[in-house]
MMTF fields as JSON, N, C-alpha, C and O atoms, coordinates in Angstrom:
{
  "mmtfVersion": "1.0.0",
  "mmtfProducer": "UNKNOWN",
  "numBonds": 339,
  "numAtoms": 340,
  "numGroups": 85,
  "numChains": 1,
  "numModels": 1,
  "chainsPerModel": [1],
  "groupsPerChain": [85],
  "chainIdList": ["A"],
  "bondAtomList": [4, 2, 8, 6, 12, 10, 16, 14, 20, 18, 24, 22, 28, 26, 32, 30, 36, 34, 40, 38, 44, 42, 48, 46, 52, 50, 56, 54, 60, 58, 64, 62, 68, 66, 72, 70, 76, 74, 80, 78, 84, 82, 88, 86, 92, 90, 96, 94, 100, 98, 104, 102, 108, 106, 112, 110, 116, 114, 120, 118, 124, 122, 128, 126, 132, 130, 136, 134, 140, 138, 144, 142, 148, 146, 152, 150, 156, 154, 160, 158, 164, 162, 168, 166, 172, 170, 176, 174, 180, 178, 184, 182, 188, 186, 192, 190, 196, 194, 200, 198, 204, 202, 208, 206, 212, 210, 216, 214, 220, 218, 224, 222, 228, 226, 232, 230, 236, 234, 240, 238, 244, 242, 248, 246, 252, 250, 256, 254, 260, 258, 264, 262, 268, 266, 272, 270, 276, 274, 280, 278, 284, 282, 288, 286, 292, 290, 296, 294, 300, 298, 304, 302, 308, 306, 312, 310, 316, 314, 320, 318, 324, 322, 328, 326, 332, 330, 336, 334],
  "bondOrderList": [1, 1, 1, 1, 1, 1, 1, 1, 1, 1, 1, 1, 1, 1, 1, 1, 1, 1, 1, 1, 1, 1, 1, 1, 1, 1, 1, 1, 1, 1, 1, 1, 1, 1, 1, 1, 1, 1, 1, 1, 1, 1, 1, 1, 1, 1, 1, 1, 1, 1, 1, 1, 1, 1, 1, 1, 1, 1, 1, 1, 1, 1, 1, 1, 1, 1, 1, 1, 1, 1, 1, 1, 1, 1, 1, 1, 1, 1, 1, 1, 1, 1, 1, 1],
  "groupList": [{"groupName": "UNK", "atomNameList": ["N", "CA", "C", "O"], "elementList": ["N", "C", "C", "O"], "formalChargeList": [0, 0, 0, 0], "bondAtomList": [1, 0, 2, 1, 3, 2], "bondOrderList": [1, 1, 2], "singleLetterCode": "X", "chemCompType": "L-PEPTIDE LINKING"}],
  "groupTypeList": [0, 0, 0, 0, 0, 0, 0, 0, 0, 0, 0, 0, 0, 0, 0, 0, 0, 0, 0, 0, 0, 0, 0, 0, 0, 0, 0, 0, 0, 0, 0, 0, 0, 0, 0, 0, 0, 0, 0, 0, 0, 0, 0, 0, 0, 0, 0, 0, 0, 0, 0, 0, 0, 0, 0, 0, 0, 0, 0, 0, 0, 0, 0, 0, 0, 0, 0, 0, 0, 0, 0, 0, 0, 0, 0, 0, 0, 0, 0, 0, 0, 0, 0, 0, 0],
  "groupIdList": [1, 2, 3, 4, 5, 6, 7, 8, 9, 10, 11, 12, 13, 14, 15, 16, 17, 18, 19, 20, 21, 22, 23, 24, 25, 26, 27, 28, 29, 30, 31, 32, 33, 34, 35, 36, 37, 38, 39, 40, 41, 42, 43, 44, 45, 46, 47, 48, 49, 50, 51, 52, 53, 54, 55, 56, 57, 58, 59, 60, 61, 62, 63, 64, 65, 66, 67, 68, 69, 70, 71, 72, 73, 74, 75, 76, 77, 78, 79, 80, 81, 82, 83, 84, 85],
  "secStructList": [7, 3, 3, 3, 7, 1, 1, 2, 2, 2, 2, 6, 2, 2, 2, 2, 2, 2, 2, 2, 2, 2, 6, 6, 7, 7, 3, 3, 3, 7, 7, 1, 1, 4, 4, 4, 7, 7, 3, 3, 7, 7, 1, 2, 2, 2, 2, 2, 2, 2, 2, 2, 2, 2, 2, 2, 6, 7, 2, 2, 2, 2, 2, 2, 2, 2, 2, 2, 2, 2, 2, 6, 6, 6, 6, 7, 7, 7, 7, 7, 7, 7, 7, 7, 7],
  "xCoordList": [0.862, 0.0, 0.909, 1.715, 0.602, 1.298, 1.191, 0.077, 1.943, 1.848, 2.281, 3.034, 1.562, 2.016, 1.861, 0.725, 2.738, 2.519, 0.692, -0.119, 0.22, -0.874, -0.946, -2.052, 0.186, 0.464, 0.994, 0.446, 1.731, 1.609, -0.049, -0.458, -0.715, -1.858, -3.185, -4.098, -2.878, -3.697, -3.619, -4.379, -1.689, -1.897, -1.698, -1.468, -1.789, -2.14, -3.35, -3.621, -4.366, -5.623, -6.523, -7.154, -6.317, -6.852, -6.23, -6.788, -4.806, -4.325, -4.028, -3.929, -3.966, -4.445, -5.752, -5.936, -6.545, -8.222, -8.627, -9.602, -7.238, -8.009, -6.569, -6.91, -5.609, -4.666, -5.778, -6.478, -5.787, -6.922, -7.887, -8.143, -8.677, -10.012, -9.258, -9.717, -8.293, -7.96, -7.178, -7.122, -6.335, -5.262, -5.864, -5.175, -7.243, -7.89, -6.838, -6.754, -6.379, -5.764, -5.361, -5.117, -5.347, -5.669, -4.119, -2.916, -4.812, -4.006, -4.01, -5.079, -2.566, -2.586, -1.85, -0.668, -2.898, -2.078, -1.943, -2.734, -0.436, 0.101, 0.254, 0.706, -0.114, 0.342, 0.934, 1.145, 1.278, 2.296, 1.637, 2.268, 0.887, -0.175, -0.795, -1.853, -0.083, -0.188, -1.767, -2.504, -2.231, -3.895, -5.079, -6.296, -4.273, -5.185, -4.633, -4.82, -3.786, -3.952, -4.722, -4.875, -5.339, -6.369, -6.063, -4.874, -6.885, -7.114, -7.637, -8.374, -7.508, -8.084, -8.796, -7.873, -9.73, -10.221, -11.275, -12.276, -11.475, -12.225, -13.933, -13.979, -14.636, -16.054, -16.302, -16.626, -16.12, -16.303, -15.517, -15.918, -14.335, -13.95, -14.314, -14.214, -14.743, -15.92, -17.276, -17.832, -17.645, -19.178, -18.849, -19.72, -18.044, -17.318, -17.287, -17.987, -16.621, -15.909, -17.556, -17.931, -18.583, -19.354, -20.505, -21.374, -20.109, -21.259, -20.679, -21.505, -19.0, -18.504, -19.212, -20.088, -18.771, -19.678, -21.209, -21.84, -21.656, -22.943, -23.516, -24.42, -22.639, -22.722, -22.476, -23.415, -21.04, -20.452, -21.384, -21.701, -22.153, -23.233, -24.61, -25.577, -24.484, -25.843, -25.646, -24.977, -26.167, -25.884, -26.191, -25.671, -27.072, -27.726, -26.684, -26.261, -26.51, -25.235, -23.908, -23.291, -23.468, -21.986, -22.113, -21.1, -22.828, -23.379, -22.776, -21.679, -24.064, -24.029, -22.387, -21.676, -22.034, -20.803, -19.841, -19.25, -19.87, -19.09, -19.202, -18.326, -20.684, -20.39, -20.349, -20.317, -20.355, -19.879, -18.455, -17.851, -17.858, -16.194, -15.59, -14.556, -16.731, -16.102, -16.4, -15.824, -17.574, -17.936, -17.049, -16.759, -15.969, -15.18, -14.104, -13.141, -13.949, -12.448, -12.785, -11.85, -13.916, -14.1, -14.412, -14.823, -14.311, -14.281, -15.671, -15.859, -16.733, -18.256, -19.061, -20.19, -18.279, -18.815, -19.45, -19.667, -19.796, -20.223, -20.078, -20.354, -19.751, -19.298, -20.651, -21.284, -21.18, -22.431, -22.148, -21.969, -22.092, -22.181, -23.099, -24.273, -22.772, -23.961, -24.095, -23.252, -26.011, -26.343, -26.474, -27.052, -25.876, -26.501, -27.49, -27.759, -28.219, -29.178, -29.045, -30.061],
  "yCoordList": [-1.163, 0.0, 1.226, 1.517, 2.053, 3.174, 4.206, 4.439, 4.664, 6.458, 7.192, 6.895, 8.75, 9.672, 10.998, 11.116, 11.965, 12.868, 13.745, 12.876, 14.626, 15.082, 16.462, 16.875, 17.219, 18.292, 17.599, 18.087, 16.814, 16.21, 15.448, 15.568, 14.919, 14.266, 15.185, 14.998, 16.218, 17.82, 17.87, 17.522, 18.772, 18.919, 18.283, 18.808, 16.76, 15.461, 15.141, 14.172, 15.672, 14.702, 13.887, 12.83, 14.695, 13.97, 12.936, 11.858, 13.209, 11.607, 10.177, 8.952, 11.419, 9.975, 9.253, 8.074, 10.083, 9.382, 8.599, 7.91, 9.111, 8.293, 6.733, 5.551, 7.04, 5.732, 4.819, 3.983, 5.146, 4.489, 3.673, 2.583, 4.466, 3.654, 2.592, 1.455, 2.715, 1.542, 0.973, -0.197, 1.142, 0.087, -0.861, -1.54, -0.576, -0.712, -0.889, -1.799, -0.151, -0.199, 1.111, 2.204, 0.593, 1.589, 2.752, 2.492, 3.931, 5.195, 5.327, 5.32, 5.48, 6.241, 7.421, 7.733, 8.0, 9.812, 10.127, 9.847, 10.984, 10.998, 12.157, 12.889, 12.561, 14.312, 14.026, 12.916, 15.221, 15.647, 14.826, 14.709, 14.553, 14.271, 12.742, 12.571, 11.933, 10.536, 10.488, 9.949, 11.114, 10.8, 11.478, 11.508, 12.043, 12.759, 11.996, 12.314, 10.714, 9.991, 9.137, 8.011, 9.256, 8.702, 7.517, 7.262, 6.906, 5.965, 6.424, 7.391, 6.005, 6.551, 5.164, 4.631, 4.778, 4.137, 3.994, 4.526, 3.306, 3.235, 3.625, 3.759, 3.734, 3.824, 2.172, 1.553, 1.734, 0.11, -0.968, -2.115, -0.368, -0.952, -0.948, -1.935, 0.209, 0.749, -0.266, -0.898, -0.343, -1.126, -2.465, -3.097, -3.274, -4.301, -4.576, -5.497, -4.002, -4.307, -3.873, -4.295, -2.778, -2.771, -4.223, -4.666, -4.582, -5.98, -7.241, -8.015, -7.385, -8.267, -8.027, -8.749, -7.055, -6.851, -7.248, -8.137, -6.51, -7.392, -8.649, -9.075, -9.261, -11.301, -11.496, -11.923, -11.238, -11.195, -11.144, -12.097, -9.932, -9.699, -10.626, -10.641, -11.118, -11.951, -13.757, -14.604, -13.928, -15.066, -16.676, -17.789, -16.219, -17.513, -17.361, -18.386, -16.439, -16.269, -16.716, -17.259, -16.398, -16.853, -18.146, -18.786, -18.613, -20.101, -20.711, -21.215, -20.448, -21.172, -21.087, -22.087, -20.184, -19.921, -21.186, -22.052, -21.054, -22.013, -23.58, -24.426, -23.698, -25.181, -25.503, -26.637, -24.406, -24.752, -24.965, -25.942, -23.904, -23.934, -25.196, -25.783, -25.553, -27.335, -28.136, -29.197, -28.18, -29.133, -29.118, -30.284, -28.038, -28.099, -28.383, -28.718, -28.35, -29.008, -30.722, -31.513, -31.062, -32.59, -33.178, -34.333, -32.55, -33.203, -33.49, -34.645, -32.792, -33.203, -32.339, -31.852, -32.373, -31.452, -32.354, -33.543, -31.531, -32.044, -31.367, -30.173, -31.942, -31.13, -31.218, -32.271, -30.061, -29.91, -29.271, -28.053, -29.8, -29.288, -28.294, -28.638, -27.172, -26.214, -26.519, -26.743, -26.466, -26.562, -24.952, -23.946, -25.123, -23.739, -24.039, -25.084, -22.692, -22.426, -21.974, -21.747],
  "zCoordList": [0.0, 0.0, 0.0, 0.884, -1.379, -0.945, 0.128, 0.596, 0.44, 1.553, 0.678, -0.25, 1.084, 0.269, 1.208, 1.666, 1.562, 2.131, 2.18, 1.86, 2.37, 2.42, 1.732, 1.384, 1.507, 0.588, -1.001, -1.989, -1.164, -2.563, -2.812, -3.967, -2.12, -2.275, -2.692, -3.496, -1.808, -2.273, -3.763, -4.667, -3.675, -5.466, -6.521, -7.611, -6.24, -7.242, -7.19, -7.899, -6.505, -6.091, -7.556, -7.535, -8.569, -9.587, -10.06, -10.265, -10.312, -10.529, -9.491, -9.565, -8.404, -7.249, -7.168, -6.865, -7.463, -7.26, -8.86, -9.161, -9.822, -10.908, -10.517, -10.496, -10.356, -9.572, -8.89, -9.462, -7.609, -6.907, -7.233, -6.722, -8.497, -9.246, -10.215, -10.101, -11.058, -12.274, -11.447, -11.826, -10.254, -9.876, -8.255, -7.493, -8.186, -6.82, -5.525, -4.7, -5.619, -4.436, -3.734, -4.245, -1.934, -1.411, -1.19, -1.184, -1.046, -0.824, 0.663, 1.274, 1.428, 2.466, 2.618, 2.472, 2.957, 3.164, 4.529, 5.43, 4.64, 6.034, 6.188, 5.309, 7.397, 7.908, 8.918, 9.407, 9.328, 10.444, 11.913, 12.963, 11.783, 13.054, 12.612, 12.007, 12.961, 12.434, 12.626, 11.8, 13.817, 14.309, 13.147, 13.332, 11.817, 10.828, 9.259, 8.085, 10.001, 9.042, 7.999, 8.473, 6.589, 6.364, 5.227, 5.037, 4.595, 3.679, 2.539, 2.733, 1.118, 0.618, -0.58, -1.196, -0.819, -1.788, -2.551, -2.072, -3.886, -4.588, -4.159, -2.936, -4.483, -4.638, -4.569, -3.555, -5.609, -5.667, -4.573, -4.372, -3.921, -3.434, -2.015, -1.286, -1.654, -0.123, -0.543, 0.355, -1.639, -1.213, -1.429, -0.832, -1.973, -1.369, -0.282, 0.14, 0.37, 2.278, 2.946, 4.04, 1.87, 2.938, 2.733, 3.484, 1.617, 1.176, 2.276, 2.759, 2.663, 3.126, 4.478, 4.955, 4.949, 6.851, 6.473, 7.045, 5.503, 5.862, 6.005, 6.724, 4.984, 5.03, 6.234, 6.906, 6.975, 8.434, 9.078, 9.79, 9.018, 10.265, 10.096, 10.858, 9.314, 8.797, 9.458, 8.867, 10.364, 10.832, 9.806, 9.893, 9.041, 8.563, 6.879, 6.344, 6.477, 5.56, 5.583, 4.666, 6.877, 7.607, 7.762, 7.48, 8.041, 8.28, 6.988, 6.748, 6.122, 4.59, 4.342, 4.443, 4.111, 3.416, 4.054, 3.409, 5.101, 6.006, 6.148, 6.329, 5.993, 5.522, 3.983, 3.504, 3.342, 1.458, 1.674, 1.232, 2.457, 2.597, 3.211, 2.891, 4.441, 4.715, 4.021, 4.264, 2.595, 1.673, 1.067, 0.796, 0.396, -1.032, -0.369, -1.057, 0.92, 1.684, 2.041, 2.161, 2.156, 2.174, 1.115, 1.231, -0.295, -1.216, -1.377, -1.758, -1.205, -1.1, -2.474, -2.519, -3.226, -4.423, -5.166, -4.935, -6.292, -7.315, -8.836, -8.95, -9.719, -11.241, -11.918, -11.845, -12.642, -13.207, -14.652, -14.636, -15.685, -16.925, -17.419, -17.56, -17.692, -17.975, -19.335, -20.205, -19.358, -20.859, -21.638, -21.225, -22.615, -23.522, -24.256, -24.847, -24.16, -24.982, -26.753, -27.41]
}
């Protein structure tokens, strides 16, 4: 993850925020005051992390997921040929 001062991040902000969007990855900008240190990322990549907390917080979701994840580790699958139309 890059860092980048907070006065270069100012007068780059357009090519940082278009960096950010094509390379998804996150920006950290640093000031003098580590405690006004921030993050900086995508649009798409915020409703991501916010779709992930919600599965998280969803008990009967976390569930499912979890016993698919112990099915494909016990070898309990199954291969399904898709038909086209």
């Amino acid at each position: 993850m890059e860092a980048i001062a907070y006065s270069h991040f100012r007068n780059h902000l357009k090519d940082y925020m278009k960096k950010v969007n094509d390379e998804f990855e996150p920006l950290v900008v640093v000031n003098k005051n580590p405690e006004e240190d921030i993050v900086v990322i995508s649009k798409s990549e915020w409703n991501s992390i916010q779709e992930t907390l919600s599965i998280a917080k969803n008990p009967y979701l976390s569930e499912k997921i979890t016993r698919g994840i112990d099915q494909v580790k016990a070898g309990q699958t199954l291969l399904h040929t898709l038909i086209e139309e």
